[in-house]
C-alpha positions as CSV (number, residue, x, y, z in Angstrom):
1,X,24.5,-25.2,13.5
2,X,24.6,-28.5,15.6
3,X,24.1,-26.1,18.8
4,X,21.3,-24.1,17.3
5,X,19.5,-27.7,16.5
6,X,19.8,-29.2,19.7
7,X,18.6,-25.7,21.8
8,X,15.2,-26.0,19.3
9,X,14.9,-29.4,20.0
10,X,15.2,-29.8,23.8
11,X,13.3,-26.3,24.3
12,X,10.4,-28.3,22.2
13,X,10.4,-31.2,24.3
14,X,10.3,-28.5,26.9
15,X,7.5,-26.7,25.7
16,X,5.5,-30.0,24.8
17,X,5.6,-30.8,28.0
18,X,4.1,-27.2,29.5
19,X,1.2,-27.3,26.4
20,X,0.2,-30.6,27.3
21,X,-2.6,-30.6,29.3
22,X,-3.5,-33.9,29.8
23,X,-0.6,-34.0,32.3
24,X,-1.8,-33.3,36.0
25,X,0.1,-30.3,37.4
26,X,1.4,-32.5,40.6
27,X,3.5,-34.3,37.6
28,X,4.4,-31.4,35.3
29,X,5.6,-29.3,37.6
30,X,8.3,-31.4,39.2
31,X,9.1,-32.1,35.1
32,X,9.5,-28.7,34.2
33,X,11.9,-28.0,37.1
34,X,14.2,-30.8,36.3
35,X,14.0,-31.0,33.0
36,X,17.5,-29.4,32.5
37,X,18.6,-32.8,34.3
38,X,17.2,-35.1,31.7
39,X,19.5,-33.9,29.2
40,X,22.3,-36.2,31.1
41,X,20.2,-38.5,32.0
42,X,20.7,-41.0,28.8
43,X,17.8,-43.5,29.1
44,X,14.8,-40.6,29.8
45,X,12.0,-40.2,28.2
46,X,8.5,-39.5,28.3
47,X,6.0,-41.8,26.1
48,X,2.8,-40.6,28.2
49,X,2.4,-37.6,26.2
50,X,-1.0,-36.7,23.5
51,X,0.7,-33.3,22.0
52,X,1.3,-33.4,18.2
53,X,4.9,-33.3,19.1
54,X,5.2,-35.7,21.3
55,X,7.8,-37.9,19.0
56,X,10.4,-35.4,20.7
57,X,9.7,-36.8,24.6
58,X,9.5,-40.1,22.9
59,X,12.9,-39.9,20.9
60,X,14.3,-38.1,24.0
61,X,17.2,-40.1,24.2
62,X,18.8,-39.6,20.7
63,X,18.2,-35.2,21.7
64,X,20.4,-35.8,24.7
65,X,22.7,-38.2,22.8
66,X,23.3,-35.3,20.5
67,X,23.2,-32.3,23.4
68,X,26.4,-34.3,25.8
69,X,28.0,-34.5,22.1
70,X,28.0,-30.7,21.8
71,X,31.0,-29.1,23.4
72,X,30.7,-28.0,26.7
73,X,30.3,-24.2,25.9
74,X,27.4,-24.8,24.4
75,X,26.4,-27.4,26.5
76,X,26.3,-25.1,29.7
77,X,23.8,-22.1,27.8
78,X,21.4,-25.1,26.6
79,X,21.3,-26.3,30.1
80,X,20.7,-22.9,31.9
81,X,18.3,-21.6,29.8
82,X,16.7,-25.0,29.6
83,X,16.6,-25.1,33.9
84,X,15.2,-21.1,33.7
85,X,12.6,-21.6,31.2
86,X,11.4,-25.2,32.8
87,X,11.0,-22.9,36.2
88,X,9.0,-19.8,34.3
89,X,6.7,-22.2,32.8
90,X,6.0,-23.9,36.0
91,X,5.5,-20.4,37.1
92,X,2.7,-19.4,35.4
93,X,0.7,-23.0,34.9
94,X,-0.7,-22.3,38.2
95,X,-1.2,-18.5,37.4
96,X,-2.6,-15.8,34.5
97,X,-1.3,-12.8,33.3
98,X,-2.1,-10.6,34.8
99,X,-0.1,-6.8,34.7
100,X,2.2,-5.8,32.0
101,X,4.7,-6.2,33.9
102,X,4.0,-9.7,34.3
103,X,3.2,-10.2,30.9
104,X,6.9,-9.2,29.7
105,X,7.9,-11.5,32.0
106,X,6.2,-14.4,30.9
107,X,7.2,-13.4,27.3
108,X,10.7,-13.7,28.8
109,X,10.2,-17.0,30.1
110,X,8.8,-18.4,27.1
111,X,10.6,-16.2,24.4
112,X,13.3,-13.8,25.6
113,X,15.1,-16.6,27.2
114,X,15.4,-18.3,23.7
115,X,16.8,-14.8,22.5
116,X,19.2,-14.5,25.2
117,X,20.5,-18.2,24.6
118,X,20.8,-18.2,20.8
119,X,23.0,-14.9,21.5
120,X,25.5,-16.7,23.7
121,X,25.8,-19.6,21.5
122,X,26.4,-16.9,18.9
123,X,29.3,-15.3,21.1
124,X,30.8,-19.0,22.3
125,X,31.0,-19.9,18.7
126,X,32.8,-16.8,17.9
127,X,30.7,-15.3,14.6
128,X,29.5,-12.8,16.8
129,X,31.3,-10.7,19.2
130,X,31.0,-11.2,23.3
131,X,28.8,-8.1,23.4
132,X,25.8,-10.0,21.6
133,X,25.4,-12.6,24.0
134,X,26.3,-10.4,27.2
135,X,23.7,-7.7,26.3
136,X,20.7,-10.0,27.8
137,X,18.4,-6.6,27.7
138,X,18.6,-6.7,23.9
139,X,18.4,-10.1,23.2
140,X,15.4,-10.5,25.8
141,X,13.4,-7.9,23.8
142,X,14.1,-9.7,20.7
143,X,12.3,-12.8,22.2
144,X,9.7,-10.4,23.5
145,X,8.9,-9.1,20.2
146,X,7.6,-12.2,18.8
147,X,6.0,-13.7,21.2
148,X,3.5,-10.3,21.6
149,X,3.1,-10.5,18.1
150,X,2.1,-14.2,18.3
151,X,0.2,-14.0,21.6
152,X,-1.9,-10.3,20.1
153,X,-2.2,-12.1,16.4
154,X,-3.6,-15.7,18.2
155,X,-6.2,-13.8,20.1
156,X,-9.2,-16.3,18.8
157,X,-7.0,-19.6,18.1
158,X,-6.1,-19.2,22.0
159,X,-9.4,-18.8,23.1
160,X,-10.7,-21.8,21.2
161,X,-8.0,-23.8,23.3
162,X,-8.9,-22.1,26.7
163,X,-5.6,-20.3,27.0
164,X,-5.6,-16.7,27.6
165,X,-2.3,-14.5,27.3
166,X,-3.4,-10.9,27.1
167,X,-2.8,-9.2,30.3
168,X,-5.4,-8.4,32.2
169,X,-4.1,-5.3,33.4
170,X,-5.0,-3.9,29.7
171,X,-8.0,-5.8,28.4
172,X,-9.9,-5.4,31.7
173,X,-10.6,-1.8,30.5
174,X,-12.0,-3.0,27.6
175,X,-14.1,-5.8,28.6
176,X,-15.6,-7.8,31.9
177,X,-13.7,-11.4,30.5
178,X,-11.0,-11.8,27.7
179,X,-13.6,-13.8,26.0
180,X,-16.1,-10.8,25.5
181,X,-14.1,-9.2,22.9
182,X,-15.2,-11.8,20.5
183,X,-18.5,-10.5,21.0
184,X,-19.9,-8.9,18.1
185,X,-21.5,-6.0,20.0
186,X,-17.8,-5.5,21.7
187,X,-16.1,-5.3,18.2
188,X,-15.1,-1.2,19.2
189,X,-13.8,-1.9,22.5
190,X,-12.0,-5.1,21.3
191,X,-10.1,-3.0,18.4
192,X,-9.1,-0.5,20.6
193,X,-7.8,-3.2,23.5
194,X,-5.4,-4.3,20.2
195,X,-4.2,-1.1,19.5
196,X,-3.1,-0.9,23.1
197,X,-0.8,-3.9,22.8
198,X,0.5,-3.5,19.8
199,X,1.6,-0.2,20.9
200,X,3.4,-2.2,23.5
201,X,4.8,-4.4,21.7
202,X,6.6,-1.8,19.3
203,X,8.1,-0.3,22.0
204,X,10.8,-3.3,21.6
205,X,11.6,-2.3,17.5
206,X,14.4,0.2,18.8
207,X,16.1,-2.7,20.5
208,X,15.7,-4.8,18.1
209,X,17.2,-2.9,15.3
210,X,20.1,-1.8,18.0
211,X,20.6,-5.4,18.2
212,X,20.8,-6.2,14.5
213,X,22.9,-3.4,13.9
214,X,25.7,-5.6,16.0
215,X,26.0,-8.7,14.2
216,X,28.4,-9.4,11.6
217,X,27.7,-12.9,10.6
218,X,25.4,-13.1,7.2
219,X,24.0,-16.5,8.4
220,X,23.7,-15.3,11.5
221,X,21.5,-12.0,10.5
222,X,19.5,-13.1,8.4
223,X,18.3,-15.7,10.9
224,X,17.7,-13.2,13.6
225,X,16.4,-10.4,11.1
226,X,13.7,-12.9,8.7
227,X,11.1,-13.5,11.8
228,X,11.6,-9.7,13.1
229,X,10.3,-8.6,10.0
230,X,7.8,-11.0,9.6
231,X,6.8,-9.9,13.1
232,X,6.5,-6.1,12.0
233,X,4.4,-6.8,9.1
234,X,2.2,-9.3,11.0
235,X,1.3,-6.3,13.6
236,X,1.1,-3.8,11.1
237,X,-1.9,-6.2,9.7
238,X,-3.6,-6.5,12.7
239,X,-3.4,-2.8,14.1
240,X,-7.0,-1.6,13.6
241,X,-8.3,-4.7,12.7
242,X,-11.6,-6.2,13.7
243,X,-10.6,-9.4,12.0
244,X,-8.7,-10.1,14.8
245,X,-11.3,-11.2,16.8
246,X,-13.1,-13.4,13.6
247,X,-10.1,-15.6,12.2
248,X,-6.6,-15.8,11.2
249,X,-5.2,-12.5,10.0
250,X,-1.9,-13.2,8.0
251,X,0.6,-12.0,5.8
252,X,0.4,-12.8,2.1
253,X,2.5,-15.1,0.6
254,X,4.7,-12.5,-1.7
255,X,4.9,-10.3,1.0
256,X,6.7,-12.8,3.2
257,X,8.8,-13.9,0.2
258,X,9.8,-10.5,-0.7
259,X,10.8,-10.1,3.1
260,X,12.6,-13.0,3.3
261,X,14.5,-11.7,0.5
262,X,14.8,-8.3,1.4
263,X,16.1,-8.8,4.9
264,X,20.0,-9.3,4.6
265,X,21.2,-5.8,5.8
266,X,20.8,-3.8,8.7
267,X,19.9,-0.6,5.9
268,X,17.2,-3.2,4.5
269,X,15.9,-4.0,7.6
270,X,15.6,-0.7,9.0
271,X,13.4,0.7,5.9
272,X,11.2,-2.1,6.6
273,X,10.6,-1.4,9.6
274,X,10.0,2.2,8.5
275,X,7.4,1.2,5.8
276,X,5.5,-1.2,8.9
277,X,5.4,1.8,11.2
278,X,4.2,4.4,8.3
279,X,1.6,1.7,7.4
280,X,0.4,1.4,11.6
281,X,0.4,5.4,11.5
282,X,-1.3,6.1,9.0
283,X,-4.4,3.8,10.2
284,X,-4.5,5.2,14.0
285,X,-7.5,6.6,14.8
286,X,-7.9,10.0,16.1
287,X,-10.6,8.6,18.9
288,X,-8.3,5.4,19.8
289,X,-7.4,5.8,24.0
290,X,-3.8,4.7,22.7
291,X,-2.7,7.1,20.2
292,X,-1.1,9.7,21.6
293,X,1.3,6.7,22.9
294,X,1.3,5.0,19.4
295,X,2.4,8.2,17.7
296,X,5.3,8.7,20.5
297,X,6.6,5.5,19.7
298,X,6.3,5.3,15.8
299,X,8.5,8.3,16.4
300,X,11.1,6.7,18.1
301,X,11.7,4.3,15.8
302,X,10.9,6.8,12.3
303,X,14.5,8.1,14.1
304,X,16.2,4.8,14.4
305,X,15.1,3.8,10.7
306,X,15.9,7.1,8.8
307,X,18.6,7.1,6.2
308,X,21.7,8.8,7.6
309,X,20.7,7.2,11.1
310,X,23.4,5.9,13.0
311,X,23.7,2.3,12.3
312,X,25.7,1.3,9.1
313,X,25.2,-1.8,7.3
314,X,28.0,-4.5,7.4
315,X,26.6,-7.5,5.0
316,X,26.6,-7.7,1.3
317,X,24.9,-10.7,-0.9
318,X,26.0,-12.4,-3.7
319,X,24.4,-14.0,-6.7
320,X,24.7,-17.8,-5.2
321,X,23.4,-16.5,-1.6
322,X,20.1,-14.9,-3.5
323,X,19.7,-18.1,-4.7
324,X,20.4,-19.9,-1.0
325,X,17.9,-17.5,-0.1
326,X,14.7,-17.9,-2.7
327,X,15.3,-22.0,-1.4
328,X,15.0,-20.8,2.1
329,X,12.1,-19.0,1.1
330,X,10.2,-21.4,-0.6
331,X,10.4,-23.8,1.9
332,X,9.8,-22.0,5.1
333,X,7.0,-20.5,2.8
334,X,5.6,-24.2,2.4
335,X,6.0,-24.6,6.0
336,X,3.9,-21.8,7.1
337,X,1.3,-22.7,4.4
338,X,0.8,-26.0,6.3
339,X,0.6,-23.9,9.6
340,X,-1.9,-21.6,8.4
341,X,-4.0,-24.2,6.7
342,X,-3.9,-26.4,10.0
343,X,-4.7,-23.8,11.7
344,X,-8.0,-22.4,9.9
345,X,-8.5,-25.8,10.0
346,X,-9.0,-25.8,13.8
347,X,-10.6,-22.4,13.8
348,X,-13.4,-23.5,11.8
349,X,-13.5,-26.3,13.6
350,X,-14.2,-24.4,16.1
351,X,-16.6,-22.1,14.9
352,X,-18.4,-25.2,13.5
């Protein structure tokens, strides 16, 4: 747990740091490189910063106070992953996306990196078996999962910041600049530029579910399983969707209860997953450039997610973890209420 804490709080320091752009790049880039360095370095911090979670740069010290506390084991993965991710950020401040193949590995940088670390702390704490945290191809497309989820969903948020993350590689075909598919007039084009990536982006599901299928450790599944399902029904609302391009499409609040709730087996998980993909199939339409490749892959992972399929569940729940579970619930529900709001917020500020 104390592991788990520390790796979210340095890698937000970290990322604090890359969002902040009133930092000049001849000073954040030298930060992000050694920024692994600062975590035994007990009097640094930053107190220059104007991000919203700046208090973390500011309160450095107590972070890296905690971090040389935590035993070396995990001490070591924070740090590497920590010096890899400062170095992929530098990366691409100075650069867009621009293939697919570059996009996957920014997602890495950003995201599959945080999978691939939260595995070996799983493994070096010895709830999970050394296969979890070895298998870096799996735990990488875990990471990459969300983040193309967040990056297709925050299509307009992004723009109104200035930050671009599709790959140009795709939306090129679609439009002159990332910033004409907000255009009204470009509303067809846009949608079908969506489909493509989400199709993309489900191409990670049958690693994903591979990957649940492995752990053993009720805490530790449901913490890996809750945002992949959130994930699934997030891109399962946006497939098709011209709303995309006009505000904040989200998932209702039951339905993210109810997945919170329902995602505590590998069995659970997979039909999920099979309802999301059903869902995306049955909205693809027959003129869309992509579906012939959404089809193929909805197919793959209809064959992971069948009943009778290969992977058998290993957790149970009880009574008293159902009710550990609606608390969860209702207070990561109340969290991403605030996130929404504060968001929409800032959208309409926007289109104001």
């Amino acid at each position: 747990r104390h592991a788990v804490c520390i790796f979210y709080l340095v890698l937000r320091a970290l990322d604090t740091i890359e969002d902040d752009m009133t930092i000049s790049l001849d000073v954040k880039v030298p930060m992000l490189h050694e920024f692994h360095s600062y975590l035994y370095q007990p009097e640094w911090k930053y107190m220059e910063s104007k991000e919203k979670d700046r208090q973390v740069l500011e309160d450095f010290p107590t972070i890296s106070m905690e971090f040389r506390n935590l035993s070396k084991v995990y001490r070591d993965v924070i740090s590497d992953i920590c010096h890899k991710m400062g170095i992929g950020m530098a990366e691409f401040l100075e650069k867009k996306v621009d293939s697919q193949h570059e996009w996957d590995k920014y997602c890495h940088y950003v995201a599959g990196l945080v999978g691939i670390g939260l595995s070996r702390l799983f493994s070096a704490s010895e709830l999970e078996d050394p296969i979890v945290g070895q298998d870096t191809e799996l735990a990488n497309s875990m990471g990459l999962f969300l983040q193309k989820t967040n990056i297709i969903r925050d299509y307009l948020e992004d723009q109104l910041e200035g930050r671009e993350f599709w790959p140009r590689e795709v939306w090129s075909r679609y439009a002159k600049k990332l910033s004409d598919l907000a255009k009204p007039e470009n509303i067809d084009m846009a949608v079908q530029c969506l489909n493509e990536l989400i199709t993309n982006a489900l191409h990670h599901v049958p690693d994903v579910l591979t990957y649940l299928s492995r752990l053993k450790n009720q805490s530790v599944f449901n913490f890996c399983a809750i945002p992949q399902v959130m994930a699934i029904a997030t891109l399962a609302a946006c497939y098709n969707n011209k709303q995309v391009f006009r505000g904040v499409v989200k998932i209702r609040k039951g339905q993210a209860v109810t997945l919170m709730m329902d995602a505590t087996n590998i069995q659970a998980v997979k039909a999920i997953m099979y309802q999301y993909v059903e869902e995306i199939y049955q909205k693809i339409p027959s003129s869309d450039p992509s579906s012939n490749k959404t089809q193929q892959v909805i197919a793959s992972i209809r064959a992971m997610s069948l009943p009778g399929s290969p992977m058998a569940s290993r957790h149970h729940y009880s009574p008293i973890y159902l009710s550990c579970a609606m608390l969860l619930a209702a207070l990561s529900w109340q969290y991403l209420s605030t996130i929404s709001k504060a968001t929409e917020e800032y959208v309409q500020a926007g289109e104001n």
